[in-house]
N, C-alpha and C positions, 0 to 999 in steps of 0.2 A: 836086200837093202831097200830103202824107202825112202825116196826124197820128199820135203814138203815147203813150200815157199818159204826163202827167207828173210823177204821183205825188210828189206836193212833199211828201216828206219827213213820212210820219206817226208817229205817237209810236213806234212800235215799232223804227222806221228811228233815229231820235235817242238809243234806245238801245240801238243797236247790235245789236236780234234783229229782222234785215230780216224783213219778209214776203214769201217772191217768190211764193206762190200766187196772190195779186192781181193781180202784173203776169204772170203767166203767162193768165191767165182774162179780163183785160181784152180787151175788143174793139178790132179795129185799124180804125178811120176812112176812107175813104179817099175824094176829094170832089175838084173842078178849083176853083185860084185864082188871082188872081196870084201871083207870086213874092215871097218877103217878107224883107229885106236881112238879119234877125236872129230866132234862134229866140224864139216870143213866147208867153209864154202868153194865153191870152183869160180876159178877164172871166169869172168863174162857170164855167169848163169844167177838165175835167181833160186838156186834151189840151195836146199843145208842137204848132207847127208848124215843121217841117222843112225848109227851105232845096232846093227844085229834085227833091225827091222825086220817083221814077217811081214812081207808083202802077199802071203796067202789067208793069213789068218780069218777065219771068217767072221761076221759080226757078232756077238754071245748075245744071251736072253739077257746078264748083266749088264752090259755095256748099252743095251737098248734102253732098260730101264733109267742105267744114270743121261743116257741122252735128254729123254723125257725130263727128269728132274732137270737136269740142267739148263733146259730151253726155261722150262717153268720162271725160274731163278733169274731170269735175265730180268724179269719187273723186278726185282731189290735192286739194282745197282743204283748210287748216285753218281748221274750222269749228266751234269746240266749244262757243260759246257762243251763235249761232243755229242749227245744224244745219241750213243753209241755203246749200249750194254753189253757188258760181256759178263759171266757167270763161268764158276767150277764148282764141281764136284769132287771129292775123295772119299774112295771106299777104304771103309778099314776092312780088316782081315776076318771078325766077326760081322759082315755084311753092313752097320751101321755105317752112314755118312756124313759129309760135313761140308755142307756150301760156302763157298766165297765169291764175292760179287767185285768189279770196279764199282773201286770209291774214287771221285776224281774231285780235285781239290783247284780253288782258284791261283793255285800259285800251283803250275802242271807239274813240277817235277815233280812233288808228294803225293801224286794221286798215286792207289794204293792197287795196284792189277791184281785179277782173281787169284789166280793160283799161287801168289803171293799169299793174298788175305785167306785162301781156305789151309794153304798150309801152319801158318801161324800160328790160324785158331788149334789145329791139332797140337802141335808145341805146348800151347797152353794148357788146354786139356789132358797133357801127358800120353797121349796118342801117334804121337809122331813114328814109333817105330811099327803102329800095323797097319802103315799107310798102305794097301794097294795097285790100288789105280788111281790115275789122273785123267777126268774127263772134263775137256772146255768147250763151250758155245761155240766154239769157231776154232778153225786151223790152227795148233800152236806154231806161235812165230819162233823165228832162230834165237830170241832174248828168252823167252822164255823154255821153251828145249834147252838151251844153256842152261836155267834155273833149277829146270826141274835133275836134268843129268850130274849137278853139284851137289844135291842132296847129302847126307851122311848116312841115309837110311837105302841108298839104292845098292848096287845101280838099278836104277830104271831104263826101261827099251819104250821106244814107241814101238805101240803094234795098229796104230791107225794115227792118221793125221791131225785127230783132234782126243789121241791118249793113249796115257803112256801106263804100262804094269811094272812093279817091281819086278825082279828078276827071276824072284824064284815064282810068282805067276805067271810070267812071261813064257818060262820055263819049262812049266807044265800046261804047256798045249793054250794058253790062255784061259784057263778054266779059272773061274772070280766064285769069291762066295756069294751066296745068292742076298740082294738089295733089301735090307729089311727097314728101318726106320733113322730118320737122323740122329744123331748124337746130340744130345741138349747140351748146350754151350753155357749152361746157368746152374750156381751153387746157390741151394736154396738156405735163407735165415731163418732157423728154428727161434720162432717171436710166440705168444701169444697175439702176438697184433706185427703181424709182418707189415702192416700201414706204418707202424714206428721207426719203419727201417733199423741197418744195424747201428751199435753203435761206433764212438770213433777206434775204442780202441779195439773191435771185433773186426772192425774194417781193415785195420792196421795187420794187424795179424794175420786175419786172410790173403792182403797183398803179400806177406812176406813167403807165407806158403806157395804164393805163384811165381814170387821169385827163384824160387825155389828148382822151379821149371825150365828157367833162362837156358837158350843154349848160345853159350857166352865163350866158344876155347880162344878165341882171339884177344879179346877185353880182358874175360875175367873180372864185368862188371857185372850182377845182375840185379836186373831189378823186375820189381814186382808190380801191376796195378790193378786197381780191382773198380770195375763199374756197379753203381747202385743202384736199379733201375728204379727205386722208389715203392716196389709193390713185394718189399721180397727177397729177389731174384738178384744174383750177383753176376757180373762176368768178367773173368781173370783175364789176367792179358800179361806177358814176359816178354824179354825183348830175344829175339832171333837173330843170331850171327850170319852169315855167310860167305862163301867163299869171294864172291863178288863183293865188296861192301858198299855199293850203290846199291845193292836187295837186301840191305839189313831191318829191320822192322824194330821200331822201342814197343816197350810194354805199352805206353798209353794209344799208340796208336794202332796195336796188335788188338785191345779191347774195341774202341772205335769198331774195327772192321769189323769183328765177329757181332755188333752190335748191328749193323747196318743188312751182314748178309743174311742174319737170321730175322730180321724184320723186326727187330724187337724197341721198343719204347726208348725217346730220350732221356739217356741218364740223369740223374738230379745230382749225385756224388763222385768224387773217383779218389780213390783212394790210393797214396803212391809210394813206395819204400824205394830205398836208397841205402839201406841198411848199412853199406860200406862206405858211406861219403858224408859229410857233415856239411856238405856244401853242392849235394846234390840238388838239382832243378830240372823241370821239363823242356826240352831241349827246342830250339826252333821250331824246328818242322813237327812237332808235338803241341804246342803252343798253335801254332797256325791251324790243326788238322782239330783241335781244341773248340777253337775260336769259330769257325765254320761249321761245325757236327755238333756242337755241347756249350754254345755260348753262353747260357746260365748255370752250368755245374758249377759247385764249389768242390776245392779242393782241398783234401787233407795228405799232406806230404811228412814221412817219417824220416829222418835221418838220424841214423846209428840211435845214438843215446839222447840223443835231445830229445825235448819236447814236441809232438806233432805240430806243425804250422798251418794255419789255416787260409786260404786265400780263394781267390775268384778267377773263371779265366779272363774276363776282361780285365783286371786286375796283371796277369801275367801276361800280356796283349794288347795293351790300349791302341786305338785307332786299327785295329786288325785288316786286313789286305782283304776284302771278299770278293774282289774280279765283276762289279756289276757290270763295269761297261762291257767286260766280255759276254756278260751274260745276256747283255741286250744284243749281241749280236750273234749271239748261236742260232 
């Protein structure tokens, strides 16, 4: 068994300027128990316990490797209101990987934590089920251990304090497949002149394939959106259900993140289906994370049988919330 701090949430965390020197400085526990059917906290202690932990397991030549990436990966995050990056990692099961970084937003509750945003992108990319391993910057917290443990694709165990293996890697001795190149998170536009970017209704289309992707069993809404970065390159994005529905992810803001962790260019387009709603719209917190990451995108939004709609995000956002005065004080 394996304890690792679980830092419930102190004031600094509630307003959005995490402290990770804490969890980076805490002490990792490590002690024989029985096995305990749900992570729990104890009475009076600051520790989670962890569900089948190998507290022997030694460190792997993979797991070094995604360290390295991961530390790397800490310059992508946007972080401007705690100055406080954190980055993940996920290996799939043919060794390729897929980074997520904190995206943090002036309105804190929508800032987007790593391993949130690197699992997302796999969702979209239709990878979710050779997820791996989870490797993060820093000690995962009890909200997140919770996250990761809800999956539909585990279970997953931690077998260290800062990552967890699916089961049946766990399983076998901790042995990963060996770290080979990241997953490109971009569907490229067959153009003569990819400068022309796509068109609308090639856009449209593409979204609806990524909706395609949604993993939606609670709604049973899904929807599709597709970023244009201008040169090309496209990136899908669906929206992610969850057990928790405070770690639900929409499609527009599932793109955003894999947009940010992979370093890549600000969008000019995004492109949105709604395929089942004729009165579909980008939602608040879509809108806000929009309006902060993408304020001059235009948008092309499909619903069912209509006609595409075309709009601006300042358009769907006027007077937008950007948090300066916090950001003079960070």
């Amino acid at each position: 068994m394996l304890l690792v701090p679980a830092a419930a949430a102190p004031s600094s965390f509630l307003t959005g300027r995490c402290c990770y020197g804490t969890a980076r400085s805490a002490a990792l526990i490590v002690g024989i128990r029985e096995p305990r059917p749900t992570p729990t906290d104890l009475r009076g202690s600051r520790f989670l316990y962890l569900d089948n932990a190998s507290a022997s397991m030694p460190s792997l030549p993979p797991l070094a490797r995604l360290r390295e990436h991961v530390q790397a990966l800490r310059a992508r995050a946007h972080v401007p209101f705690s100055e406080a990056p954190t980055a993940a990692v996920l290996l799939l099961d043919d060794g390729r990987w897929i980074p997520g970084v904190r995206v943090e937003s002036a309105s804190y509750s929508l800032t987007l934590p790593a391993v949130l945003n690197a699992y997302t992108t796999a969702v979209a990319a239709g990878v979710a089920d050779a997820v791996a391993a989870f490797v993060l910057s820093r000690p995962f917290r009890r909200e997140e251990a919770l996250y990761v443990k809800a999956l539909p694709q585990g279970p997953y165990e931690a077998v260290a304090d800062d990552a967890w293996l699916q089961g049946g890697w766990a399983g076998d001795g901790g042995a990963l497949p060996p770290v080979d190149a990241p997953l490109a998170p971009t569907l490229d536009h067959s153009s003569d002149n990819p400068a022309e970017g796509i068109g609308t209704a090639g856009g449209i289309d593409t979204a609806r394939r990524a909706a395609q992707r949604a993993h939606v069993p609670a709604s049973d809404y899904p929807v599709g959106a597709v970023l244009d970065l201008g040169d090309g390159r496209l990136v899908p994005g669906a929206n992610v259900e969850h057990p928790d529905w405070a770690r639900i992810l929409c499609a527009e803001r599932n793109a955003l993140g894999t947009v940010q962790s992979y370093g890549l260019p600000t969008p000019t387009r995004l492109f949105l289906t709604c395929a089942e709603d004729a009165s579909g719209t980008p939602c608040g917190a879509c809108r806000q994370l929009l309006a902060e990451l993408a304020p001059d995108t235009t948008l092309w939004m499909d619903r069912c049988d209509e006609p595409p709609e075309r709009t601006t995000v300042s358009a769907l956002l006027p007077g937008s919330f950007r948090g300066q005065v916090l950001l003079d004080k960070a």
